[in-house]
C-alpha positions as CSV (number, residue, x, y, z in Angstrom):
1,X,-23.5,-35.6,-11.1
2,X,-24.3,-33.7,-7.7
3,X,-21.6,-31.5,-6.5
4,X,-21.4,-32.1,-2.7
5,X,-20.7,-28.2,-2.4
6,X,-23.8,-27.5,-4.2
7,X,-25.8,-30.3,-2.1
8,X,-24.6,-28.4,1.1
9,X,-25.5,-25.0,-0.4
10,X,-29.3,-26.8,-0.7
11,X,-29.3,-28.4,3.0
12,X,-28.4,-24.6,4.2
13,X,-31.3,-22.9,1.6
14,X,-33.7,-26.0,3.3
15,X,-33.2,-23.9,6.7
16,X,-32.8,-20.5,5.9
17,X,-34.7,-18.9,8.0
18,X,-35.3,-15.6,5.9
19,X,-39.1,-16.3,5.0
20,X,-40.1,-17.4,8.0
21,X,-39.3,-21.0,9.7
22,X,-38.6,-23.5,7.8
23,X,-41.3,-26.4,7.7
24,X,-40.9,-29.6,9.0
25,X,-40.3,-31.4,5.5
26,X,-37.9,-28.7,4.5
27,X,-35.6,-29.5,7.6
28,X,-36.2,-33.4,6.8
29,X,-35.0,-32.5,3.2
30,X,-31.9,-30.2,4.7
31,X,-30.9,-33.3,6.6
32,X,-31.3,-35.9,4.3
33,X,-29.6,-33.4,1.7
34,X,-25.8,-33.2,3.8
35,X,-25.9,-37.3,4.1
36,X,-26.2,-37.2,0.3
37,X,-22.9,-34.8,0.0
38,X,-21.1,-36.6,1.9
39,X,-22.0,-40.1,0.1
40,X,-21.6,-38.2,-3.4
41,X,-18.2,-36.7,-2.3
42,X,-17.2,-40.3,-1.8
43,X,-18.5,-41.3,-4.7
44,X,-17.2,-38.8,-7.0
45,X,-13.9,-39.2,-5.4
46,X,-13.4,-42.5,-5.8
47,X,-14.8,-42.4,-10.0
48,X,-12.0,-39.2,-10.3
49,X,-9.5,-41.7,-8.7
50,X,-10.2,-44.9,-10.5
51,X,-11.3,-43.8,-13.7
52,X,-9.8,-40.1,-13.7
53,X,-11.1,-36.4,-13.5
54,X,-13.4,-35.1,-16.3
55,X,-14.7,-38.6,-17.3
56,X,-18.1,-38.6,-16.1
57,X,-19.9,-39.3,-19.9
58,X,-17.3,-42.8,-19.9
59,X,-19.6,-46.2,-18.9
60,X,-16.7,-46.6,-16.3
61,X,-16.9,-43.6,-14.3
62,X,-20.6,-44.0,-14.0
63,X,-20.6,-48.4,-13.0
64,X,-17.4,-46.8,-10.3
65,X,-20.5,-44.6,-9.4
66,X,-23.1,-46.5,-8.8
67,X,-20.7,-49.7,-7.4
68,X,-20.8,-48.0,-3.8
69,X,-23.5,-49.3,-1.5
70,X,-24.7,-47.2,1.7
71,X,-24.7,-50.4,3.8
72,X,-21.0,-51.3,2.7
73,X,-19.8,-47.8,3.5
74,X,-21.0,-47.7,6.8
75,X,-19.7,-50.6,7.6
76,X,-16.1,-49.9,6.8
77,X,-16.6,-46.7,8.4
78,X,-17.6,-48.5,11.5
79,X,-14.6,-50.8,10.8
80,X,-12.3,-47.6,10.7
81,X,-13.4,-46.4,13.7
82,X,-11.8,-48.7,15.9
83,X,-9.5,-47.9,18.6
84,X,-7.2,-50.3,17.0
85,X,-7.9,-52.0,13.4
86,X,-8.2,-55.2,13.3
87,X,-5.5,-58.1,11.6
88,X,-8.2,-58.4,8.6
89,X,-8.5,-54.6,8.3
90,X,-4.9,-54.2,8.3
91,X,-4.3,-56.7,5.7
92,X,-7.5,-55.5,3.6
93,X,-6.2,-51.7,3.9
94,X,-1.9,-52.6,3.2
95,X,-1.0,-50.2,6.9
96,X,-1.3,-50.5,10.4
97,X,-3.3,-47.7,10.9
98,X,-5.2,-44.5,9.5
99,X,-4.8,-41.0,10.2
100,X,-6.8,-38.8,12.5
101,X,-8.3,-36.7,9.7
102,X,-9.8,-40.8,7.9
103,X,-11.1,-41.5,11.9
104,X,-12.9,-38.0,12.0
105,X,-14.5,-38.8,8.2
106,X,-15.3,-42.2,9.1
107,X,-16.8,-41.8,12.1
108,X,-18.9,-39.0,10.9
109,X,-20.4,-40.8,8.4
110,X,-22.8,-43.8,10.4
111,X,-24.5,-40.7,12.3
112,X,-25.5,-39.0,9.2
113,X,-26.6,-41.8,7.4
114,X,-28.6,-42.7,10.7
115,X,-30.2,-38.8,11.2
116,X,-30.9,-39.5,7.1
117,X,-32.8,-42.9,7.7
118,X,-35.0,-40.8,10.9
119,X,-35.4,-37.8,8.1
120,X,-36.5,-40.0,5.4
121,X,-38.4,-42.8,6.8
122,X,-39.4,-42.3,10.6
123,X,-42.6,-40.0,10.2
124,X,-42.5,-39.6,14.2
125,X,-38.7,-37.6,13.9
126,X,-39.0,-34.3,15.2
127,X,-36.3,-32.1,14.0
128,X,-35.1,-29.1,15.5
129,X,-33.7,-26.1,13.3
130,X,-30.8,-26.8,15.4
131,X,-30.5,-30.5,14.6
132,X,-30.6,-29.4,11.0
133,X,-27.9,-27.2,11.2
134,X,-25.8,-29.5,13.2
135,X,-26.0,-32.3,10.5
136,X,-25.3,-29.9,8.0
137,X,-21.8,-28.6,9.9
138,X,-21.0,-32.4,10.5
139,X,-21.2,-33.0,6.8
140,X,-19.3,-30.0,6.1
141,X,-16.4,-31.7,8.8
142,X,-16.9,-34.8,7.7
143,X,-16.2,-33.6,3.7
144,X,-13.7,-31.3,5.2
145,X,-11.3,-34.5,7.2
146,X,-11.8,-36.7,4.0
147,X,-10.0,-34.0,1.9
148,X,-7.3,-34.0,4.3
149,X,-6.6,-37.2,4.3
150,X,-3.6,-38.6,2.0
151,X,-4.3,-39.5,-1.0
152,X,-2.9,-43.0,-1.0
153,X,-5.2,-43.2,2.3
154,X,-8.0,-42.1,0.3
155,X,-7.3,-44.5,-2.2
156,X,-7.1,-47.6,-0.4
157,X,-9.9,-46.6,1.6
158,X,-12.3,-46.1,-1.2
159,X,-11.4,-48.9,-2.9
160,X,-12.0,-50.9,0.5
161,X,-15.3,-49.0,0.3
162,X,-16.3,-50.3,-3.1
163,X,-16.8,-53.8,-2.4
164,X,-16.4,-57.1,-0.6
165,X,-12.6,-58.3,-0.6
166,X,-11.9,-62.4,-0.5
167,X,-9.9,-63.9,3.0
């Protein structure tokens, strides 16, 4: 299973400017590279949470793996986001509110899975070694506000993240 640390490490080799400038498809890769830390720290999080640390060879751990759709994250990031959250949210989530550190995370996230969708798919992006790098220090951030958030945050949040709930 990817190590979001290690999938960092790669987006930073992707633009390492030591043998010259990195080519266009390397910076693509860099970018598309942090999204996929920060959607694997999610998902590795929420398998450790639900089915518990060191299980990854258990059936369980890997269907809590694979039960987390981009679309669905995003949208409950979106959701998070929100100057206030709304009655549903509350009642979804069991509290009022979420801390700063779940806001920064979740607000983080619909930009790099955006920049990942121009890296991936839009063959008229231009990137910038800059850009690059910025996506890359917003994943870090984002990875970095997620770890400290509260664990019972975390909790409810992921599980919010892992599917639809019923009214």
């Amino acid at each position: 299973m990817p190590d979001p640390n290690e999938l960092l490490a790669v987006a930073r080799l992707l633009t390492d400017e030591t043998s010259g400038a990195p080519s266009d498809a390397q910076l693509r890769r860099s970018v598309s590279t942090a999204y996929y830390a920060v959607f694997n720290k999610i998902l590795r999080e929420a398998a450790d949470r639900f089915v518990g640390p060191n299980q990854s060879s258990k059936a369980a751990y890997r269907l809590v793996y694979r039960n987390f759709e981009h679309g669905r994250v995003k949208e409950v990031c979106i959701r998070l986001c929100a100057s206030r959250l709304s009655e549903q949210m509350k009642r979804e989530l069991g509290r009022d509110s979420v801390s700063r550190e779940m806001r920064d995370f979740a607000s983080s996230f619909p930009f790099l899975q955006a920049a990942r969708q121009h890296a991936d798919y839009d063959p008229s992006f231009v990137i910038l070694l800059v850009d690059a790098a910025d996506q890359i220090a917003a994943a870090q951030t984002a990875i970095a506000a997620f770890d400290q958030t509260a664990e019972d945050e975390r909790t409810d949040v992921l599980a919010l993240m892992m599917g639809r709930t019923r009214a």
